[in-house]
PLY file of the C-alpha trace (Angstrom):
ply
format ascii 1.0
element vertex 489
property float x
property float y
property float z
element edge 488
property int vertex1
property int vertex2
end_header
-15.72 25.53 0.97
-17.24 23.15 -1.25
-14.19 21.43 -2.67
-10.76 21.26 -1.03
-8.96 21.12 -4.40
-9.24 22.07 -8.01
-6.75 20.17 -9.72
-5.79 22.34 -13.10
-4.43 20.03 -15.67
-3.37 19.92 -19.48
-5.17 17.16 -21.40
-2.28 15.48 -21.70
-1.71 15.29 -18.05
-5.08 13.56 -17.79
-3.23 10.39 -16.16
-1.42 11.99 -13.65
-4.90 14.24 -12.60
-6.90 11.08 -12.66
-4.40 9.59 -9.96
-3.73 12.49 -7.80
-7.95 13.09 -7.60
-8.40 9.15 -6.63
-5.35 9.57 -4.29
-6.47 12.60 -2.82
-10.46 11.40 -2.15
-8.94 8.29 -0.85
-6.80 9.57 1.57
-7.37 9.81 5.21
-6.03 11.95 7.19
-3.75 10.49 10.50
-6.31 10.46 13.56
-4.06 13.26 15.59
-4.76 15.43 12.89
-8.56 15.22 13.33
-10.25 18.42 14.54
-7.25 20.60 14.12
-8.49 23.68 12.72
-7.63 24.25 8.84
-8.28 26.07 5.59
-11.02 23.47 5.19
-12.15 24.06 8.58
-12.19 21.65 11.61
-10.29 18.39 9.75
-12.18 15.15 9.35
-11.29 12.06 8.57
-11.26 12.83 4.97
-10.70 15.34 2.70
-13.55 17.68 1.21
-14.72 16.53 -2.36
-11.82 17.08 -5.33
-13.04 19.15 -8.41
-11.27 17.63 -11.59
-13.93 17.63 -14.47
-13.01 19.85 -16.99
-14.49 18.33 -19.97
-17.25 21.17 -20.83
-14.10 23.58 -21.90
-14.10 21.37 -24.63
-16.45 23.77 -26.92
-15.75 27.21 -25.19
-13.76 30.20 -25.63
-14.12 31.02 -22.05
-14.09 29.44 -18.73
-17.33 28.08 -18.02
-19.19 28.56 -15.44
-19.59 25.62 -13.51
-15.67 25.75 -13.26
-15.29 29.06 -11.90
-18.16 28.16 -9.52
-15.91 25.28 -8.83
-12.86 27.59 -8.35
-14.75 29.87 -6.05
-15.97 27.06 -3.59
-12.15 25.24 -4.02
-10.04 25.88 -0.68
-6.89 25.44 -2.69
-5.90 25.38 -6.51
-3.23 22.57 -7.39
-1.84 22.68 -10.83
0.12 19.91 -12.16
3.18 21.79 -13.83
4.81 20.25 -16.73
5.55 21.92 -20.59
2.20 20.87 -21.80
0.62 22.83 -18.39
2.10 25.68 -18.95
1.31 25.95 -22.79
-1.79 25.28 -22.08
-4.57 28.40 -22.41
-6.91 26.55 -19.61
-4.61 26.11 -16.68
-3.10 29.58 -16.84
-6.48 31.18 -17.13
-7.60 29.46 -14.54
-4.49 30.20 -12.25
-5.46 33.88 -12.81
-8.87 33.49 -12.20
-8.28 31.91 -8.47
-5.55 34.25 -7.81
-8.02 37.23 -8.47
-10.10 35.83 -5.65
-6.81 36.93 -3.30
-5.84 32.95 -2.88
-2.47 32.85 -4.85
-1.34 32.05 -1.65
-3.54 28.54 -1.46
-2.12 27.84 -4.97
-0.05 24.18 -5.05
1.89 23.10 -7.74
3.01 19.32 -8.39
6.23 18.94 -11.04
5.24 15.50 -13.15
7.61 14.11 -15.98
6.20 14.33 -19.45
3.96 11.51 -20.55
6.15 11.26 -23.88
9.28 10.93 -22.38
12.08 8.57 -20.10
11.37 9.15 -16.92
15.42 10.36 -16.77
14.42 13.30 -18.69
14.26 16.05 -15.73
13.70 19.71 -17.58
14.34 23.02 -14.97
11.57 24.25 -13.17
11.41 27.58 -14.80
10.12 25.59 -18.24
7.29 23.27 -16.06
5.39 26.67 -14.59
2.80 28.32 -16.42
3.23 32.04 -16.88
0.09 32.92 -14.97
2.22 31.04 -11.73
5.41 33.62 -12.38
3.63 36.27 -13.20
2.79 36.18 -9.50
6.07 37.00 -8.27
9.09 34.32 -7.19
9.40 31.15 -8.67
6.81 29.06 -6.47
7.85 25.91 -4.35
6.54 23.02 -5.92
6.14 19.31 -4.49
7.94 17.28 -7.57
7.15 13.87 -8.24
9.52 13.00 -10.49
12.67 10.94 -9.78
14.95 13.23 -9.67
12.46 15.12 -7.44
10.67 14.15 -4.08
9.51 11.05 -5.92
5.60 10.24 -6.24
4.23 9.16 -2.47
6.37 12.30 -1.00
5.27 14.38 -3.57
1.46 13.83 -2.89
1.45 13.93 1.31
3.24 17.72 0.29
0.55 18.56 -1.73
-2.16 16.92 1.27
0.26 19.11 3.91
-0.29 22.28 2.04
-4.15 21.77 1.37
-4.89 21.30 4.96
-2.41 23.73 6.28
0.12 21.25 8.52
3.45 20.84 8.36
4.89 18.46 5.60
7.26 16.63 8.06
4.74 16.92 11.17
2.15 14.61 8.21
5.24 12.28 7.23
5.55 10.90 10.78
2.16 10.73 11.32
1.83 9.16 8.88
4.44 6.44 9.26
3.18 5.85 12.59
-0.12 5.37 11.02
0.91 2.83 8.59
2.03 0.87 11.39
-1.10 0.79 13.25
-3.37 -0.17 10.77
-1.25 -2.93 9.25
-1.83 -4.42 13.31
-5.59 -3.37 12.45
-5.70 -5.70 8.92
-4.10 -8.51 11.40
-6.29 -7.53 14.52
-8.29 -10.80 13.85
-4.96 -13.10 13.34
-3.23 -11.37 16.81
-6.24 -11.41 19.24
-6.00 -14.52 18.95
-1.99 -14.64 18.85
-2.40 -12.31 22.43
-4.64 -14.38 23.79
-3.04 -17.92 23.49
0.85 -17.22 22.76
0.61 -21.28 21.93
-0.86 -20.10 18.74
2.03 -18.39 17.69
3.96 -21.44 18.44
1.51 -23.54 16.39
2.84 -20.95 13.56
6.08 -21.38 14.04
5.79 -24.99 14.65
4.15 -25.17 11.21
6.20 -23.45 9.31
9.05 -25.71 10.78
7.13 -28.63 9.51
6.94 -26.74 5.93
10.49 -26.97 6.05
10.43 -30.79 7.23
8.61 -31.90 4.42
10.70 -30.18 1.68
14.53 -30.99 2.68
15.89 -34.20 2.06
15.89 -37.13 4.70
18.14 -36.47 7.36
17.72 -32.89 6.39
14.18 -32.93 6.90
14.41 -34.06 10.42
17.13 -31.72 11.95
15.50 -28.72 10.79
11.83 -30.75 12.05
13.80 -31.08 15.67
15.63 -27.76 15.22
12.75 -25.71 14.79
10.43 -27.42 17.67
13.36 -27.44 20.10
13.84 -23.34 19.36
9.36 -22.86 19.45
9.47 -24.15 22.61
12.28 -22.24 23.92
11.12 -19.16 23.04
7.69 -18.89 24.74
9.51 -20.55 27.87
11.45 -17.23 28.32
8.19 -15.40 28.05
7.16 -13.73 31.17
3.75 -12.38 31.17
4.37 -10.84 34.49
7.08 -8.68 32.51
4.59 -7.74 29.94
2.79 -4.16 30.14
0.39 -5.77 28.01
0.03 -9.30 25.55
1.15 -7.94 22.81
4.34 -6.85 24.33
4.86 -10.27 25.46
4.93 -11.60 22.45
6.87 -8.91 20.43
9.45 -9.91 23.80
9.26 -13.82 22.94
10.04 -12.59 19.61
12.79 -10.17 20.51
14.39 -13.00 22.77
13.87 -15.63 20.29
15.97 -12.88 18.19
18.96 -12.25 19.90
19.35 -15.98 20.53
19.47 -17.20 17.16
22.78 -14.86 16.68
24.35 -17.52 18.67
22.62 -20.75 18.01
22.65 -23.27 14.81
26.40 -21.78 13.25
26.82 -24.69 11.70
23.09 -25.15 9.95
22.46 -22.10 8.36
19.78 -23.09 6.42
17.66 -24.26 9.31
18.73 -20.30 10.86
17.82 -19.00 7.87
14.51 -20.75 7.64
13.54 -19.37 11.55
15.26 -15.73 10.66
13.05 -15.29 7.63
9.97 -17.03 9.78
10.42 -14.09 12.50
10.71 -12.12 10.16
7.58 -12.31 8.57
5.91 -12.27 12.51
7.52 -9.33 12.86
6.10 -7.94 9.87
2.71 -9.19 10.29
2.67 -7.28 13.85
3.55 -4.23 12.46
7.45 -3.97 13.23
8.43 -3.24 9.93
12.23 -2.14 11.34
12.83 -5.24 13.05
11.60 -7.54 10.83
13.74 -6.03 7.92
16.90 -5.98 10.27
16.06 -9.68 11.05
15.85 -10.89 6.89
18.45 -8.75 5.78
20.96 -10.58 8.69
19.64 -13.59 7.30
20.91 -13.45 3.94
24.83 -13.25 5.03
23.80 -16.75 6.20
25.65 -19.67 3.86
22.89 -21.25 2.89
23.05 -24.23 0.23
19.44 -24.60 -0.77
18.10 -22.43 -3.60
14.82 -22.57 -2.40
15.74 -21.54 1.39
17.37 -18.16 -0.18
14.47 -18.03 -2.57
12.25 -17.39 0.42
14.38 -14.98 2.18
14.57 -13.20 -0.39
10.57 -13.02 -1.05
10.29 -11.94 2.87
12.88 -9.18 1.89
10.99 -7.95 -1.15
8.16 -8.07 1.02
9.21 -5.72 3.47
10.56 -3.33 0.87
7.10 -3.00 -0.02
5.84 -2.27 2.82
7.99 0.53 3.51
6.97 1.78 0.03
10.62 1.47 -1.76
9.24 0.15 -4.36
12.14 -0.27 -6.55
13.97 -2.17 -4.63
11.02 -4.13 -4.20
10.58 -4.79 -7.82
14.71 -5.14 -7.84
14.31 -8.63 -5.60
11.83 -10.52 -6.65
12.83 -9.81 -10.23
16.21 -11.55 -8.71
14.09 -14.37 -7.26
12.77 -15.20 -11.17
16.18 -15.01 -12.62
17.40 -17.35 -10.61
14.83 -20.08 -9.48
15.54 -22.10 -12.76
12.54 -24.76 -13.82
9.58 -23.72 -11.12
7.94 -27.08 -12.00
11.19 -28.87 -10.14
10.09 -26.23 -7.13
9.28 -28.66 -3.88
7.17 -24.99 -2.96
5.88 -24.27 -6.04
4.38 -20.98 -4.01
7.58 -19.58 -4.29
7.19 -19.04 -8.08
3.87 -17.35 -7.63
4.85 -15.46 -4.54
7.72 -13.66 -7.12
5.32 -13.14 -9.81
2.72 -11.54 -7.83
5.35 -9.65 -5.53
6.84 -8.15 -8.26
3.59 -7.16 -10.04
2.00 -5.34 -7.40
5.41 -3.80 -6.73
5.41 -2.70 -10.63
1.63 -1.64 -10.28
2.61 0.72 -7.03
5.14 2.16 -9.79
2.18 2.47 -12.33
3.94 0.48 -14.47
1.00 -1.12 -14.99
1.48 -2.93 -18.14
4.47 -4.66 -17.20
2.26 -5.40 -13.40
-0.44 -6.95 -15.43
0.96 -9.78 -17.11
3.26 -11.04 -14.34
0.20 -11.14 -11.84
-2.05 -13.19 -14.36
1.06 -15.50 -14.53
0.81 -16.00 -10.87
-2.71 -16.61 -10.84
-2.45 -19.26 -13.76
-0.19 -20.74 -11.71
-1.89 -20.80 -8.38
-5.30 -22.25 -10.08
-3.15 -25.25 -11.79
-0.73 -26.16 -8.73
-2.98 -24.82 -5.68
-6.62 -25.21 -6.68
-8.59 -22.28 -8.23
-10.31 -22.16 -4.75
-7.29 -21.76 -2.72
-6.03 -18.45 -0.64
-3.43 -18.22 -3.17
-5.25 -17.36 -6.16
-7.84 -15.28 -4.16
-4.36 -13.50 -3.19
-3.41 -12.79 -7.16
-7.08 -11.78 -7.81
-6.93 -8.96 -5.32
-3.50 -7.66 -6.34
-4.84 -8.05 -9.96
-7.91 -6.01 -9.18
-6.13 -3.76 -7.37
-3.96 -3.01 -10.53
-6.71 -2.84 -12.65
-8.39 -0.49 -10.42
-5.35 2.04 -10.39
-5.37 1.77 -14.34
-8.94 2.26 -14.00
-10.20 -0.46 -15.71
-13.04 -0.54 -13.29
-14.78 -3.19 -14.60
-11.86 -5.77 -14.48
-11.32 -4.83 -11.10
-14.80 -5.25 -9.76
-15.06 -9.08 -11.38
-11.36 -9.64 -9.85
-12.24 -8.10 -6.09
-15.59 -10.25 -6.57
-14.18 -13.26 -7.49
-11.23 -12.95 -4.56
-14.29 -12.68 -2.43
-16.29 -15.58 -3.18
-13.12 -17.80 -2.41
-12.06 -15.57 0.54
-15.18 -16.50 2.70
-15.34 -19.72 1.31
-12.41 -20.99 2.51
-11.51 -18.45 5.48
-15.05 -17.00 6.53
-16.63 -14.00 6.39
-14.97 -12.41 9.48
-11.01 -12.56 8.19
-10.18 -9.35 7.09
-9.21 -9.42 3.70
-13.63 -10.08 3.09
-13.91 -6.42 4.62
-10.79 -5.28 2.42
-12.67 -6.43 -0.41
-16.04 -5.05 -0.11
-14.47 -1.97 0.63
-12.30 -1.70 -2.58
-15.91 -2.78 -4.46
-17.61 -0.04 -3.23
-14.98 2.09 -4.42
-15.12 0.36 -7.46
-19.06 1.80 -7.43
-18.21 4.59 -6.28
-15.78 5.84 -8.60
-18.10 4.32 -11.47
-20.93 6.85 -10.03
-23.06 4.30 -8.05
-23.47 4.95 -5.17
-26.32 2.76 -4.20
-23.80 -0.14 -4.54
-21.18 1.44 -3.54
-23.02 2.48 -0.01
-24.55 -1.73 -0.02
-20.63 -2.86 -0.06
-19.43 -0.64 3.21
-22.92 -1.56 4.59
-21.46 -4.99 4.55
-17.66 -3.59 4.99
-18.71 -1.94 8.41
-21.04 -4.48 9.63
-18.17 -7.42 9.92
-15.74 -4.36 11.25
-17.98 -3.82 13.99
-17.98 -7.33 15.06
-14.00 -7.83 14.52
-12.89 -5.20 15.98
-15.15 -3.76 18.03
-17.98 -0.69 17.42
-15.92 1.95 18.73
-12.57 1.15 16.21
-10.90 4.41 14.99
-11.17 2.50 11.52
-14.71 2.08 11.52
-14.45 5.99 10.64
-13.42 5.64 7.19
-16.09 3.40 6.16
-18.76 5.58 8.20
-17.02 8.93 6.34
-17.45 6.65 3.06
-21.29 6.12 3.88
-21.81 9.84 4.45
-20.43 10.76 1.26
0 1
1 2
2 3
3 4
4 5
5 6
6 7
7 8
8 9
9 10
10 11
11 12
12 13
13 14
14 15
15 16
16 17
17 18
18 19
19 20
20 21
21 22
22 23
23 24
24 25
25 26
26 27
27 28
28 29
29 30
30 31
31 32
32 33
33 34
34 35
35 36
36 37
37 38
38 39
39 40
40 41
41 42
42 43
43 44
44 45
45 46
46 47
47 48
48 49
49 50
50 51
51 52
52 53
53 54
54 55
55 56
56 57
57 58
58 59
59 60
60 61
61 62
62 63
63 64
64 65
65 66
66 67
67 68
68 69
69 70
70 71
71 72
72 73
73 74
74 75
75 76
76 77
77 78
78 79
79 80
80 81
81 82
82 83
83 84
84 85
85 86
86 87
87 88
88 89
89 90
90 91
91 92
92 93
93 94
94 95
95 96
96 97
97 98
98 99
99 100
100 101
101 102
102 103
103 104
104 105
105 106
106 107
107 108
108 109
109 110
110 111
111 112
112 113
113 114
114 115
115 116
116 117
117 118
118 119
119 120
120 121
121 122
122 123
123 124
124 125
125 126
126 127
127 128
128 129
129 130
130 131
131 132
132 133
133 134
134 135
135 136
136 137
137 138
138 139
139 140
140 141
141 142
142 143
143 144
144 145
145 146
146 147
147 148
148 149
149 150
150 151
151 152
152 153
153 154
154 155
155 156
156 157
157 158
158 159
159 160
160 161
161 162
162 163
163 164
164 165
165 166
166 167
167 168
168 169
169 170
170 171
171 172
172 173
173 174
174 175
175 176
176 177
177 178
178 179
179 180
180 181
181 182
182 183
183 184
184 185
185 186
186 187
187 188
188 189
189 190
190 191
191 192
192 193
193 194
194 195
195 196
196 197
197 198
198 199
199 200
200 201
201 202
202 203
203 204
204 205
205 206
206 207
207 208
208 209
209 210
210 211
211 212
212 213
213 214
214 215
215 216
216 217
217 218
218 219
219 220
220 221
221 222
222 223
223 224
224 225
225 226
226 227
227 228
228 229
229 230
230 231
231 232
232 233
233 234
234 235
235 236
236 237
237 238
238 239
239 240
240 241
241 242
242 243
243 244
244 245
245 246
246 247
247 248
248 249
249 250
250 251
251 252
252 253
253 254
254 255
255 256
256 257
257 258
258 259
259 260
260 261
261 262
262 263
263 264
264 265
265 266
266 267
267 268
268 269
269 270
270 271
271 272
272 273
273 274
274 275
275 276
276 277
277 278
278 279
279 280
280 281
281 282
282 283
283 284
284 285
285 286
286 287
287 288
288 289
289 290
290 291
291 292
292 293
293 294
294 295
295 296
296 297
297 298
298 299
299 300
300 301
301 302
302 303
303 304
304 305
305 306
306 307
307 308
308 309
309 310
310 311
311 312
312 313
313 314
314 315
315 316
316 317
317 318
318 319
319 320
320 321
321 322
322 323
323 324
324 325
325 326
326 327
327 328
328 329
329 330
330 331
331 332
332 333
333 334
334 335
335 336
336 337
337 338
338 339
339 340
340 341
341 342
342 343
343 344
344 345
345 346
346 347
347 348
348 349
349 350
350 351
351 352
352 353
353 354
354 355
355 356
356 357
357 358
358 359
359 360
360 361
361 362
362 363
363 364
364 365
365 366
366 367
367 368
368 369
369 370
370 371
371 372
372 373
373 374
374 375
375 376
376 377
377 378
378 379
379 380
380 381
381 382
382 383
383 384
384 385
385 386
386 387
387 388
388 389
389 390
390 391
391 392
392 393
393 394
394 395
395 396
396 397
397 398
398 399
399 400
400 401
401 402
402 403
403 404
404 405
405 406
406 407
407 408
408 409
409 410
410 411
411 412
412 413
413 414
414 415
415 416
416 417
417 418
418 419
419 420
420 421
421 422
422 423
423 424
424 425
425 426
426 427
427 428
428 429
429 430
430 431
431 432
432 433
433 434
434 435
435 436
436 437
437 438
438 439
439 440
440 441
441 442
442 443
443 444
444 445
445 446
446 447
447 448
448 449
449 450
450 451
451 452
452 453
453 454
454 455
455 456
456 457
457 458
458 459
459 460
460 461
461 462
462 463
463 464
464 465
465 466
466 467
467 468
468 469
469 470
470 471
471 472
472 473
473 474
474 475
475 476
476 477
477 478
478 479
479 480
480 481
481 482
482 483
483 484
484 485
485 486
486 487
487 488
């Protein structure tokens, strides 16, 4: 089969086709999953092209016939169900049509709200089909991304489950466990280094500890200083690498010890145990332990802490980690909290904490496709960032890329490409070209070509994008498929 998919869509769906397409030639499939025999045949790394372009039924009375070429070479049909879909004379038609060709049973169907209503508004199933679905017999089962349904992310790995023929909770685990693994990939530079010499991981720590010197008062500032260096070296004192199956364990151990021990320790200065909960925290995090570092911040916050700013930052390491787990909501929920309550950011001793909230809750916002609200709150951040940072620091190369990256799911292409070009020019000016957010970005430019049909770009940017993967992590990385799938495209 030529295509996987033929997404059939009213015109006034055209948003929610646009996203599931991108989402759907975007996605790669978990690396267990590869070879498995399917309705697409052996499964690769991604999915077969999508077929989406239905503009030349603009003038015709009939289906043309590039689109029932399309829906003879599609492995599945998905129609996106919603009032206007199933008014509409296109989709049912071409429900028929692929049905006639004795695949009704390769027919998906995705539930989406209606454009020009509150999302609250859920109307039965029976008024979302189009009568070409029912006329096929029972009501179908349908993956429904609305709120009241499955909700958006489950609602599209359904769809993915039923066009490659696995199981839809068999795909959900995979691809939890895959999330996992390449957040450690995006840090593989940052914890090679952390496994090879735990003492960097102390310099962290250490660090951060002085953060925290520098911004308390006085006396303040040196008991969390002593605090904090008195706990680093503790906790890579208990490490034992002879324990370890392997570095990394160690220092998930160290981190697991240094855990359990803070329970017990500094009762009577929570804000210095806040400070190192929300600090392990975010190490947790960063190595991938998404469970234990949310256990760890969320402990943290029935600490009685009496500095703003210390709950401030908890509370930006908890908004973090809801979105990494994808709960975006929530997500949005906390560092909206964070604003309401900071008061005047200029009297901020961090002022990163401001921009931290503004950009956390904009790319939360933008994961929501609430892009208009995202928009405004990230180029906040990044006014921010250039004025009290330097407009060559990490931190506004940090609120380009979650700028672009809104821009990009709102496809304004062009916005995105100067954002993920500008992110880059600071990115290997101040951190080199082999830190991995200078491969992120030349790979989200050449899908910025890529989806703006040019290719030869597109193919120069994960030239580039595999080239500095091969010499971080190695030729013979599982991730170095995508951007070799990308090339072959």
């Amino acid at each position: 089969m030529r295509y996987s998919a033929f997404i059939s869509y009213n015109h006034k769906d055209r948003r929610w086709a646009a996203w599931l397409h991108r989402e759907l030639e975007r996605y790669r499939l978990p690396e267990a999953l590869l070879g498995r025999p399917s309705p697409l045949g052996p499964l690769e790394r991604r999915l077969p092209p999508v077929f989406q372009d239905r503009e030349e039924l603009a003038a015709s009375t009939n289906l043309a016939d590039s689109v029932r070429e399309a829906l003879n070479e599609a492995a599945s049909l998905i129609v996106i169900c919603s009032r206007n879909g199933a008014a509409s004379r296109w989709v049912n038609e071409e429900v028929r049509t692929f049905a006639a060709l004795g695949r009704a049973d390769r027919i998906q169907c995705l539930l989406v709200p209606e454009a020009d209503e509150p999302p609250q508004v859920s109307h039965p199933q029976s008024e979302l089909f189009p009568p070409a679905l029912l006329e096929l017999g029972a009501e179908p089962l349908a993956a429904d991304a609305r709120k009241s349904g499955d909700g958006k992310r489950n609602a599209f790995l359904k769809l993915v489950a039923g066009v490659v023929g696995v199981r839809y909770d068999e795909l959900r685990q995979r691809e939890q466990v895959r999330r996992q693994k390449r957040l450690l990939a995006l840090a593989s530079a940052a914890s090679i280094g952390f496994i090879a010499m735990t003492g960097l991981a102390a310099f962290a720590l250490v660090s951060r500890g002085q953060a925290v010197h520098e911004r308390d008062i006085a006396r303040q500032k040196t008991i969390t200083a002593e605090r904090t260096t008195d706990f680093v070296k503790s906790l890579f004192e208990v490490a034992d690498p002879q324990e370890a199956k392997g570095e990394q364990v160690t220092v998930v151990s160290a981190l697991d010890r240094g855990s359990r021990r803070l329970q017990g320790e500094l009762a009577d200065e929570p804000d210095v145990k806040a400070e190192l909960m929300t600090t392990l925290s975010e190490v947790y995090m960063g190595l991938g332990s998404f469970r234990r570092g949310d256990d760890l911040i969320q402990r943290s916050l029935s600490l009685p802490v009496t500095r703003g700013e210390t709950r401030a930052r908890q509370l930006a390491t908890l908004g973090a980690s809801r979105t990494l787990q994808g709960d975006y909501e929530k997500a949005a929920a906390v560092f909206d909290r964070i604003l309401k309550n900071i008061g005047d950011p200029a009297k901020l001793t961090d002022p990163s904490l401001y921009s931290r909230a503004l950009v956390g809750r904009g790319e939360a916002l933008a994961k929501l496709e609430r892009y208009d609200e995202a928009r405004p709150l990230i180029e906040r951040a990044l006014a921010w960032d250039r004025e009290h940072a330097g407009p060559q620091s990490v931190s506004v190369a940090r609120d380009l890329e979650a700028l672009a990256w809104a821009n990009q799911m709102a496809d304004d292409l062009d916005a995105s490409d100067r954002q993920y070009k500008a992110a880059l020019r600071i990115r290997i000016a101040s951190q080199g070209r082999l830190h991995p957010k200078v491969s992120e970005d030349l790979n989200q430019l050449g899908a910025n070509a890529y989806f703006n049909s040019d290719p030869d770009s597109a193919v120069r940017y994960w030239r580039q994008n595999l080239q500095l993967d091969e010499r971080v992590l190695g030729p013979n990385h599982p991730d170095l498929a995508s951007t070799l799938n990308n090339l072959a495209r």
